[in-house]
Each structure stands twice: as C-alpha cells, then as structure tokens.
N, C-alpha and C positions, 0 to 999 in steps of 0.2 A: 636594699642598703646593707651593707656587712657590716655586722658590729660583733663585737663581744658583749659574753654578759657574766656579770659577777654574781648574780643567786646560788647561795649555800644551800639555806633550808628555810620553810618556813619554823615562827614561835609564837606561842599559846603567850598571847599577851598580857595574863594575869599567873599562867605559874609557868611558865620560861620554857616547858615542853616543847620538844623539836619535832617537827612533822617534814616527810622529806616532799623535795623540792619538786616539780613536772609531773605532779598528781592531781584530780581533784579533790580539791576542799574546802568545805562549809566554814562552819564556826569551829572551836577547839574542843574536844573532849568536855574540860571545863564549861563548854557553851559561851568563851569569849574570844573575841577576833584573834586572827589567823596574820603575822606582820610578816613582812616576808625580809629574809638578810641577807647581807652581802659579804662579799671575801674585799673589803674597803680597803686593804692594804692593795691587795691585787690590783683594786682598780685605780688606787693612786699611783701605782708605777708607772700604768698606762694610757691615763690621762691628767693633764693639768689645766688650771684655769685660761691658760692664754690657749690650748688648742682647742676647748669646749668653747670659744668666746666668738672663736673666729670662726664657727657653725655659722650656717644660715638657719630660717626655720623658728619653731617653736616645739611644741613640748617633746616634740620625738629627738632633740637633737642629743638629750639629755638620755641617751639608750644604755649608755652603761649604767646608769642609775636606776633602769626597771628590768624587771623581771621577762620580757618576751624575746625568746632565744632566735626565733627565726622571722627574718623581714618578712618572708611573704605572708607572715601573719597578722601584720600591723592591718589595722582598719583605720585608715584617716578620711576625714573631710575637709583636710585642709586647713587643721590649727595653729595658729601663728602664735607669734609673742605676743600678749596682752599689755597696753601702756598703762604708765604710769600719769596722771594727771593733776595736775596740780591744782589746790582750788583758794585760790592765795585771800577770795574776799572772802574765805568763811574760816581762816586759818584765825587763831587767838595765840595773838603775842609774837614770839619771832623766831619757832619753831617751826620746821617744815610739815604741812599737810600733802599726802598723796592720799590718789585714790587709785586701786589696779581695777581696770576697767576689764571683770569677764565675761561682760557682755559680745564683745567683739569674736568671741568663740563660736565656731559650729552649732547651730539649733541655740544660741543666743545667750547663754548661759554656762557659769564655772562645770556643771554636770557633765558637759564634753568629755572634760579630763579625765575623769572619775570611768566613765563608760568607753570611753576610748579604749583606756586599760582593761578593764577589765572585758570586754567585748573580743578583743585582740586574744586576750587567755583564751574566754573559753574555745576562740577558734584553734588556740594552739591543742587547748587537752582537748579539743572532740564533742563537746557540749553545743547541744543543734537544738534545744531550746530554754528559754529563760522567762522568769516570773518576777514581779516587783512591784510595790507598794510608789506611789507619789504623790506628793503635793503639786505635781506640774513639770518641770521642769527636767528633772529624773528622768520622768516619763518618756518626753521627749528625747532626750536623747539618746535612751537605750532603743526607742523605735529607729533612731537613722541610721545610729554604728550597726544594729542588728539588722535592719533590712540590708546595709551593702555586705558582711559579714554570711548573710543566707542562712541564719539563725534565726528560728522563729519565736515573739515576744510575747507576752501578755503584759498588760498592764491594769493594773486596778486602783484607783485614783478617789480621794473622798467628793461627794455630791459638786460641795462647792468648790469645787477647782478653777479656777479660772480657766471661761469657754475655750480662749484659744490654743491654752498648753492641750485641753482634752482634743482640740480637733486638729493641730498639729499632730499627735502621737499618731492619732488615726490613719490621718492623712500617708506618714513617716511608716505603715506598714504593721501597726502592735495593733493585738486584740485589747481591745480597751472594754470596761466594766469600770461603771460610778457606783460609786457605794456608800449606801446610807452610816457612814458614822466617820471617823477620822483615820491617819495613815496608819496608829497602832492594830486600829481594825483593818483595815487592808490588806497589812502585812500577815495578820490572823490568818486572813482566807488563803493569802499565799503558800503559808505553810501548812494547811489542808488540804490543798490539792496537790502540794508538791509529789505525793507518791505515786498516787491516780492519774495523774496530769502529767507526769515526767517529764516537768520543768526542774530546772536548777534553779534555786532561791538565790534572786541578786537582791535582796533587800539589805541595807547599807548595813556593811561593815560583816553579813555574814558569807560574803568569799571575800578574801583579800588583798583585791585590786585593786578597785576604786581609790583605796587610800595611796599606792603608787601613783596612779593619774593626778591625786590631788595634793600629792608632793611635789606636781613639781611649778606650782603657783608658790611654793618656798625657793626652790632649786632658780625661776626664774628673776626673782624679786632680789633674789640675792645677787644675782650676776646683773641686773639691772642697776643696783646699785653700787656697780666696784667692789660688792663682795662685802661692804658695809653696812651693818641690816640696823633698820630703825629703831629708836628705843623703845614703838610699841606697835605692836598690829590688836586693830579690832576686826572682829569677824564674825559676823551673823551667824546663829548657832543653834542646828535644829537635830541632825541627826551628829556633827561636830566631824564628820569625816575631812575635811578640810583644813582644819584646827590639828585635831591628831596628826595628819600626815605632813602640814607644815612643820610643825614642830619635829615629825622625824626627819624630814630633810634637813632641817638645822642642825639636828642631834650629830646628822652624817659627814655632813659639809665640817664640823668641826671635828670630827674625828678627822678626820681629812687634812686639816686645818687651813681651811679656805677660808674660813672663817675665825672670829675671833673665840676667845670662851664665853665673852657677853652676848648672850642673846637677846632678841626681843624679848617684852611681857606681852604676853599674851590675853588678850580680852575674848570671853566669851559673851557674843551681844545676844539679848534674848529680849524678848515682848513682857510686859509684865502681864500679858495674858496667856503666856505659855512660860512658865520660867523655873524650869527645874532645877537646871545646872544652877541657878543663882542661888534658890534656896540650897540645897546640896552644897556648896562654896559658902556659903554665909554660916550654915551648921557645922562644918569641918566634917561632914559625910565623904565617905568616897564611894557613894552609888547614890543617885537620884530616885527618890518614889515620884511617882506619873504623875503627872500633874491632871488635876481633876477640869471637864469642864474648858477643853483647851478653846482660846479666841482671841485670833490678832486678823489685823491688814496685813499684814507679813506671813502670808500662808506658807513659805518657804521652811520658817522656823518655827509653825505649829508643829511642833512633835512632841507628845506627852511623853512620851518613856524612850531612852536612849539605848542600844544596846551596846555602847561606847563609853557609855559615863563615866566611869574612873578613870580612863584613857583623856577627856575632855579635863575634867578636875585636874589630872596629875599633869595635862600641861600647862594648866592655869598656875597650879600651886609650883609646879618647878620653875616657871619662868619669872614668877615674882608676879603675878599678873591677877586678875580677877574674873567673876561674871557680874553681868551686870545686867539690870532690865530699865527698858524703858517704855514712854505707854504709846499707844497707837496715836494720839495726837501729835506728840512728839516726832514720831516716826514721820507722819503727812506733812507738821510744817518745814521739818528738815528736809523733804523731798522735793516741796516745794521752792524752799531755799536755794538749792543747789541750784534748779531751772530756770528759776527768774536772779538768780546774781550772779553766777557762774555759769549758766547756758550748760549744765550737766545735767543730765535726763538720768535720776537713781532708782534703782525698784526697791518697791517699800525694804524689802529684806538690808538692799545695798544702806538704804536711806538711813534705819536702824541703827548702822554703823558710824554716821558721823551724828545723829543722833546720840549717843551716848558719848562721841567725841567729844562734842558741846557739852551735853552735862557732866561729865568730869573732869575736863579742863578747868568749868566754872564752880568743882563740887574740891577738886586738889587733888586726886589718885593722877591727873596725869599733870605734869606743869607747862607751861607758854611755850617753855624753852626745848621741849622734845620734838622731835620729829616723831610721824605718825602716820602710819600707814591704813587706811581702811578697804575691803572689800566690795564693790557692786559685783555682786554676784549673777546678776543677769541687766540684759537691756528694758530698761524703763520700758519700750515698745510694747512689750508685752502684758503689759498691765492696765487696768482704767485709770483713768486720768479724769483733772475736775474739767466740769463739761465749760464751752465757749459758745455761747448764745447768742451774741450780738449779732444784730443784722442790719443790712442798711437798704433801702430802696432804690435799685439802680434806675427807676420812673419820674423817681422825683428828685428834685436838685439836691446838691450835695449837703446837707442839715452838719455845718460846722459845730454850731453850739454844741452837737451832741457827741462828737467825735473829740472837741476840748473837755470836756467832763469826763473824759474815762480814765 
C-alpha cells in the first residue's frame, strides 16, 4: 500500500531530547520513553477527515499517523475496526455508555495494536530477535506478529498466567519460560539476558511503538464518533500504554483540529490489589513506588511498578480525570453483570472498567448525564468463568419440578 509518512524525530518524554528518527531505540538517555513526532502540519495538507473516513480497514488505515515508512513492512493479521457497544441496562441516568470491544482483534485482545506496531518496526530497522515480560496477553501477541514477521521471540510470563495465554504464545512460535515471581520480575530477567541473548527489550514502553499501535484505539473512537469524543474514557491500567497513547492521539487530532479543545477525562482503572497509579494520583506524586505484594483477578493490570508513570499521572491530571481502584469482588460481579443483562462476555480487566463506572457514577466524579466510554481489552474467552453443573438424566423422564426451580 503507498502512503506517506510524517515522522520527524523521536523525544525523551520527560526532558524533550530529540533522538533521530529510522534508528534503533530503547528508552531515552534519561531511561524514559522514547514518543515519536510528526511534521502534523504536513500531514494535515495531505489528509482530511472525510478522505481518512472513507478508508476501509482498521488500524493500518490510519498510516500517516504512524511511524512505518515502507508497506512491505507492515505485519497484519487482519485488524479491523473494533465496535462500539452499547449497554443501555447497565447505563445510570440518561447519559450514554459504550463499550469498545478489543477483544475482536488478532490473538483476541487490544495488545495486537501495540505489537503490530511495533513488530512492523523492528522489521523495518533490522531487529531479528525480541524479548518480553507478560501477564498473558502481550505475550500472545508478540508470538503471532513475530512468527509471520520471521523474528524470533521469547517470552517470559509470571507462574500464574492464565493456562491458555501461556499455551497460545507457545503454540504462536515464542520461547516461553514461567517464572516464579510477577511481570517486574520478568522484565528483570529480560533485561539480563538482553546482551548475552541479543534480543532487543520490547518490554512496555522501552522502544516506542507500542504506544503508536495503541494510539490509534483514540484515532478510531474518535472518527467512530463523528470526531466527538466522550466526556470520559475509563481504561484498565497496568503498564498505561494504552492511556498514554490515547491521550497523544487526541493531543494530535486537536492540533490538527479534528477535534475539539475539550477532551475526554481520562480514568485510570486499577484493582485495589495492585494500585499504584491511585496512590500516586491521590498524593499529588508524579512517579508511583511499586506496589508491594501485588494480587487481583485482573492479571492484566497486576503491574507493580510502571515505567510510564508520570506519562499515566500527567494524562490523568491534564485531562481533568482521575485513578481509581476498585476491589476484585466488584470487578466479578460487574462481569457478571454485563453477561447475564446485557449478553456482553468482559474480561475481568474490561469488567474493572465499568466497575468503576458504577462506583462513581453512584460516588459523583462522573454524573448520569455524561457519556462514557469504557475498554474491554480482551475477549472474555480467554479467561475462567463460574463453573455450570447442572445436569439432567436423559434415562429418566423429564423432572420439571427441578428445571422450575432454577
């Protein structure tokens, strides 16, 4: 496909250092992410919203707004546009609820985006193998972009992963290793072998692609709705690459002025068994210490230590928005909720999301009257579910009584 592209240079996202552009690169000097910029004048000569609209496709249609200069370098499995869904019995008051459903994505989950991108890089600069820390998910998807890609992966994943994300990965072509402790530790072992082992560290946020892939779940949401963006997005928030890069999509889109200068508020949802970014937001910190001791049902957003955090903070705090935690019970009966009233299958992470919906609609940070936008980040599929026992005896006649009682 022939596109242009508008990348300038990359910048050192905490002191504005410019690092040039069709290089490889890690973290920043400083040791914080690497954002990468555009000539957004340029590219608004050359494109406007009705020619981008009338795209088919999903996240690749959006090519002047990332960074990979040559199609044959794209790596797709076929990413569409992700829907928006409505969940009108669980909405309070007469504000609209959506839900963007990224489950509908390649290997079943928003990570696609994230690894698309940055997969597609390292094919353009040259980079033939890759190493990475996951709760699941991650994992997964760097094993599919990379095995069609011809890059070879590792992956190292904490004990209790959920089975399927670890044997997906496998399956998907990555050396996989379970590791006794959580992803901080993971990512540890990643960056010890990185010199021995001469992999390049994809572990989130230190090359800076991912956050392009997961820009453009803003770039889509926005032209999904007429370019009118809600008054709040919640978002399930563990390593916040998702959070970060929406928010620079919007930042772009209104330089642009696709948009309006009202953005969303932005909610960072977290587990009250892993919640750094809350305390950190609640202290007026602009860095998170690790959270000790991490433990939720939302393995997604078990991440004790961020290496993004002021990045997370500063879009909370610029957007007017918050973090927020809420507890594992909450998380399952809101999961629950969604399946048996609304026929919507969320994974604990997604579930998290309108979880906190609820509680602050009913707490006053969000009112009836907002519209509100939440994330399921991956397909319920993938996760356990409460078990169904009932049995009946096809031997014996049909036992009504017992079938009216249920």
């Amino acid at each position: 496909m022939p596109h242009k592209t508008f990348v300038t240079h990359l910048e050192c996202s905490y002191s504005g250092e410019t690092y040039e552009a069709d290089r490889i690169h890690g973290l920043s000097r400083e040791g914080k992410p690497l954002l990468v910029r555009y000539d957004l004048d340029a590219l608004g000569a050359e494109l406007d919203r009705a020619t981008l609209s009338a795209r088919s496709g999903g996240l690749w249609k959006y090519l002047e707004f990332l960074p990979v200069r040559r199609g044959e370098n794209i790596i797709s499995l076929g990413e569409e546009l992700t829907p928006l869904v409505a969940l009108p019995d669980l909405q309070v008051g007469p504000g609209r609820l959506l839900v963007k459903d990224e489950g509908r994505l390649p290997t079943g989950s928003f990570k696609a985006r994230g690894l698309a991108l940055a997969v597609s890089m390292a094919k353009e600069l040259g980079i033939r193998s890759v190493a990475m820390p996951t709760n699941g998910n991650a994992g997964a998807a760097l094993a599919a972009y990379a095995s069609r890609a011809g890059i070879e992966s590792w992956v190292f994943c904490p004990d209790d992963t959920p089975e399927i994300n670890v044997r997906e990965t496998a399956l998907q072509g990555a050396k996989v290793w379970r590791v006794n402790g959580l992803i901080n530790d993971c990512g540890r072992l990643v960056g010890e072998g990185r010199e021995t082992m001469g992999w390049f560290d994809f572990s989130t946020l230190k090359e800076p692609y991912r956050i392009e892939g997961k820009k453009t779940m803003g770039l889509e949401l926005a032209e999904q709705l007429g370019w009118e963006l809600p008054d709040v997005i919640l978002y399930p928030t563990g390593g916040g690459t998702g959070l970060i890069g929406m928010w620079k999509a919007f930042a772009e889109l209104r330089e642009l002025g696709w948009v309006s200068a009202k953005l969303p508020r932005m909610v960072a949802v977290q587990s009250t068994g892993c919640a750094p970014m809350v305390r950190a937001f609640e202290a007026g910190l602009e860095h998170a210490e690790p959270w000790e001791d991490a433990a939720t049902v939302a393995a997604g957003i078990r991440v004790p230590g961020a290496v993004g955090d002021f990045l997370i903070l500063r879009a909370v705090r610029e957007s007017g928005g918050f973090a927020v935690a809420v507890s594992d019970e909450s998380i399952l009966a809101a999961r629950d909720r969604a399946a048996s009233e609304s026929g919507f299958l969320m994974c604990p992470e997604g579930a998290a999301t309108l979880a906190a919906y609820l509680q602050e609609v009913g707490g006053g940070r969000i009112r009836p009257d907002e519209s509100a936008v939440l994330f399921n980040c991956a397909t319920g599929l993938k996760y356990p579910m409460p078990g169904a026992e009932a049995r009946l005896d096809c031997k014996a006649p049909l036992d009504i009584d017992t079938l009216q009682q249920a």
